[in-house]
DRENDREN-874549 format. One record per residue (C-alpha): x, y, z; residue in three letters. Coordinates in steps of 0.1 Angstrom, whole numbers, padded with zeros to 4 digits, always signed. Example, Ala and Ser with C-alpha at 12.3 -4.5 7.8 and 13.67 -1.06 7.14 Angstrom:
REM residues 2
+0123-0045+0078Ala
+0137-0011+0071Ser
END
This chain:
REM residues 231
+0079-0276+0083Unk
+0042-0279+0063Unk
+0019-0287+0087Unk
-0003-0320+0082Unk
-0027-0339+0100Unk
-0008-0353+0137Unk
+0018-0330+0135Unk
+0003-0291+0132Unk
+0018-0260+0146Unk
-0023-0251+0152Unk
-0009-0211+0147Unk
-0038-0204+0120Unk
-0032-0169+0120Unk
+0001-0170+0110Unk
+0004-0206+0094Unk
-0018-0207+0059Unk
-0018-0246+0064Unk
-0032-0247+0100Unk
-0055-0217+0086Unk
-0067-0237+0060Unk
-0073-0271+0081Unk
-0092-0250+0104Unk
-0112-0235+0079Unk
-0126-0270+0070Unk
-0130-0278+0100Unk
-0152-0247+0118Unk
-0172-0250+0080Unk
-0178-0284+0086Unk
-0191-0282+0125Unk
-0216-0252+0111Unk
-0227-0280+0083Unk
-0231-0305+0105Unk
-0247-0284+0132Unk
-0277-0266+0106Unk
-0306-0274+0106Unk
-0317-0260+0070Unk
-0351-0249+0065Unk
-0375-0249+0036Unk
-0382-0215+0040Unk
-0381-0180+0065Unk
-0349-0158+0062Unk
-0311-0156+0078Unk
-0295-0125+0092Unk
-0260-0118+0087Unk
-0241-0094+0110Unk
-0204-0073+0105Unk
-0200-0058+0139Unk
-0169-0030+0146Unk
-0165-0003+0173Unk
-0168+0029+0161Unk
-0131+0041+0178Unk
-0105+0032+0155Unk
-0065+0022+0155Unk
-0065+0005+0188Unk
-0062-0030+0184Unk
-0063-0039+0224Unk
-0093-0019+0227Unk
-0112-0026+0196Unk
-0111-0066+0206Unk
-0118-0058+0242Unk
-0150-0040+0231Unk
-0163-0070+0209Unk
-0157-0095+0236Unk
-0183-0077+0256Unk
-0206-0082+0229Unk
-0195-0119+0229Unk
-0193-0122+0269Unk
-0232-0110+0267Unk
-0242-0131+0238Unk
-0229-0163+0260Unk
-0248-0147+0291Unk
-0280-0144+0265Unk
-0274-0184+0260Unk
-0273-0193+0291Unk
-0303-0175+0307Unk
-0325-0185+0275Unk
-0328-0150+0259Unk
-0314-0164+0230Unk
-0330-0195+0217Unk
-0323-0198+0180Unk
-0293-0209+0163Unk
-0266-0189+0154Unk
-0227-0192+0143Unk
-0196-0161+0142Unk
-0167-0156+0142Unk
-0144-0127+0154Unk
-0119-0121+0129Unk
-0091-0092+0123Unk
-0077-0080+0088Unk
-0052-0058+0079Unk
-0046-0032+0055Unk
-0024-0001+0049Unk
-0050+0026+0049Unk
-0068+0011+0077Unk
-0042-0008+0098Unk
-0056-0037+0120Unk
-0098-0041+0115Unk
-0114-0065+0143Unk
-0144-0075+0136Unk
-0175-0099+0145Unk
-0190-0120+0120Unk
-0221-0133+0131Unk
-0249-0154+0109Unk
-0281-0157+0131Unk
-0315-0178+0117Unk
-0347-0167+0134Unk
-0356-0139+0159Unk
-0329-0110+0162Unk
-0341-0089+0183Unk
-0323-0103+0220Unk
-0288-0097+0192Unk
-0300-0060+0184Unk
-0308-0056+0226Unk
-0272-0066+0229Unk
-0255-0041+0204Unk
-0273-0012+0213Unk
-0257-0011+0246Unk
-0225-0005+0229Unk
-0209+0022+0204Unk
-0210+0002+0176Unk
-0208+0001+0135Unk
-0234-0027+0129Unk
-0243-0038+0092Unk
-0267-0063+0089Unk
-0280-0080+0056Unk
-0310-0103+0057Unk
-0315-0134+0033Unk
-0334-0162+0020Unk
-0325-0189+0044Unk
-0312-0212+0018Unk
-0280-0237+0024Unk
-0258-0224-0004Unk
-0259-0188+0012Unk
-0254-0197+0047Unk
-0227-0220+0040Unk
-0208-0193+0017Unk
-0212-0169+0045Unk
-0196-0188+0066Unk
-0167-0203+0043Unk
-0161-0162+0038Unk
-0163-0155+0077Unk
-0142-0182+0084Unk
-0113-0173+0059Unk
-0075-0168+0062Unk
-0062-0133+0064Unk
-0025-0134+0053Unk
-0010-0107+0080Unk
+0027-0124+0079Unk
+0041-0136+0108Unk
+0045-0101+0130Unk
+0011-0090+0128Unk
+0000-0125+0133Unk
+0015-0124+0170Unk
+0004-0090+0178Unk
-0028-0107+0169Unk
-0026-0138+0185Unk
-0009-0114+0219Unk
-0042-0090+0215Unk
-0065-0120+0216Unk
-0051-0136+0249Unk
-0063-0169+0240Unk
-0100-0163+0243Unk
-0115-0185+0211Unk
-0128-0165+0174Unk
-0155-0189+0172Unk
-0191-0185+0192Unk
-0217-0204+0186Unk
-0252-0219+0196Unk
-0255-0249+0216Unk
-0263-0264+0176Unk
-0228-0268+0169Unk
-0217-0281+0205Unk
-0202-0313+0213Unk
-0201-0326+0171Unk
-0165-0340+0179Unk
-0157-0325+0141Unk
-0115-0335+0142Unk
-0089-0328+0108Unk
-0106-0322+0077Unk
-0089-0329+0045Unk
-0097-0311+0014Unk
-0121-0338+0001Unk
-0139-0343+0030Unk
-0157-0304+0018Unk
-0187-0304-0004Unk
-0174-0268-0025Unk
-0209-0271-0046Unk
-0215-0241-0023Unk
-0190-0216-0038Unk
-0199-0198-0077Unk
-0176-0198-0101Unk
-0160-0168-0105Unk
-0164-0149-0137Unk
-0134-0145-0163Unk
-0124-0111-0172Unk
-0095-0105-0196Unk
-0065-0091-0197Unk
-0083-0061-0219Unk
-0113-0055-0193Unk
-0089-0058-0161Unk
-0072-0025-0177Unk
-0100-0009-0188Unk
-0113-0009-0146Unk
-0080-0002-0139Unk
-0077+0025-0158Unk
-0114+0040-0151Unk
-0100+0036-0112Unk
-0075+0056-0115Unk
-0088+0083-0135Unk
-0115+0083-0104Unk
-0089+0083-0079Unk
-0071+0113-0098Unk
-0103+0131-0097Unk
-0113+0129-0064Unk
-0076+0137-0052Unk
-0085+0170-0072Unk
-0117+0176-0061Unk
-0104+0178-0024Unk
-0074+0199-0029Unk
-0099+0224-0048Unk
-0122+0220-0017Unk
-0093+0228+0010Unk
-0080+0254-0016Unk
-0117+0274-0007Unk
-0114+0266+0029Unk
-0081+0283+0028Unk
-0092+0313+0009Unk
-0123+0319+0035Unk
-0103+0314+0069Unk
-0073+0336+0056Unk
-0099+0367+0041Unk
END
């Protein structure tokens, strides 16, 4: 069945139509719910745990981090706006990668309080606070991750219902319902640049050759670690 407004399955990790209505419609609360400013600057915030390969725990560990941000909120520690979104990826080399994508506009420093009580990986990238970048952000944050319908529900299991989406009180109460395709302004996004057939293989060439020679380099390395534990 393709899902379509009145009638969706509302499984958006597993369903790329759900995934896409909600999409547009956690974009649109955030653009509804900003209040842009002329000028000052926009953090941005990838959070993971440091301990790798355990789904269960990994997601447990950034719902503290959540759980405290809400607490922050509601005892007024945290007064400025701010918008993320937990999301998890997959990929063969890495397996399942939780993580907390968080865009914050003003003071950081009650967010910073909070992650240094945990053993986290925290990048952080600060901006111009200019609606184009903000909005991108979160288009990116809030995208679909095609894990196919078994890793979807291991997913969706690991999750236990709790909501991806934490917010300020900014982008509370909108009442933001089904957004179609139209209803998005996409002035935010660049155009992405052509290559050609000819420079695709050229980088993929160059990556192999790179790939080749760090394969070498580390046998060589283990080769000397060899020779020095056996003499």
């Amino acid at each position: 069945m393709v899902c379509e407004v009145g009638r969706r399955c509302r499984k958006h990790l597993t369903c790329p139509d759900c995934a896409r209505s909600w999409q547009r419609k956690e974009f649109k609360t955030f653009c509804e719910g900003t209040k842009i400013q002329p000028s000052g600057i926009l953090t941005y915030f990838v959070i993971k745990t440091q301990r790798r390969g355990n789904l269960y725990y990994s997601i447990d560990e950034l719902y503290k981090v959540i759980d405290d941000i809400r607490e922050a909120v509601k005892r007024s520690r945290i007064g400025c706006s701010f918008f993320g979104r937990l999301e998890v990826s997959f990929s063969q080399t890495m397996g399942f990668n939780p993580h907390l994508n968080l865009i914050t506009f003003g003071d950081v420093t009650p967010f910073l309080e909070i992650l240094m009580r945990y053993n986290l990986h925290v990048y952080r990238r600060i901006k111009e606070n200019e609606k184009n970048v903000s909005r991108s952000i979160v288009w990116y944050m809030c995208k679909f991750n095609n894990l196919g319908y078994e890793k979807g529900e291991i997913v969706r299991n690991a999750l236990n219902q709790r909501k991806t989406i934490i917010s300020s009180r900014h982008f509370k109460g909108l009442g933001v319902g089904d957004v179609s395709a139209t209803d998005v302004d996409y002035s935010f996004l660049k155009p992405c640049p052509i290559r050609y057939r000819e420079e695709v293989e050229l980088r993929s060439d160059y990556a192999s050759k790179r790939r080749r020679e760090r394969e070498a380099l580390i046998s060589k390395i283990e080769a000397i670690k060899k020779m020095y534990e056996t003499a």
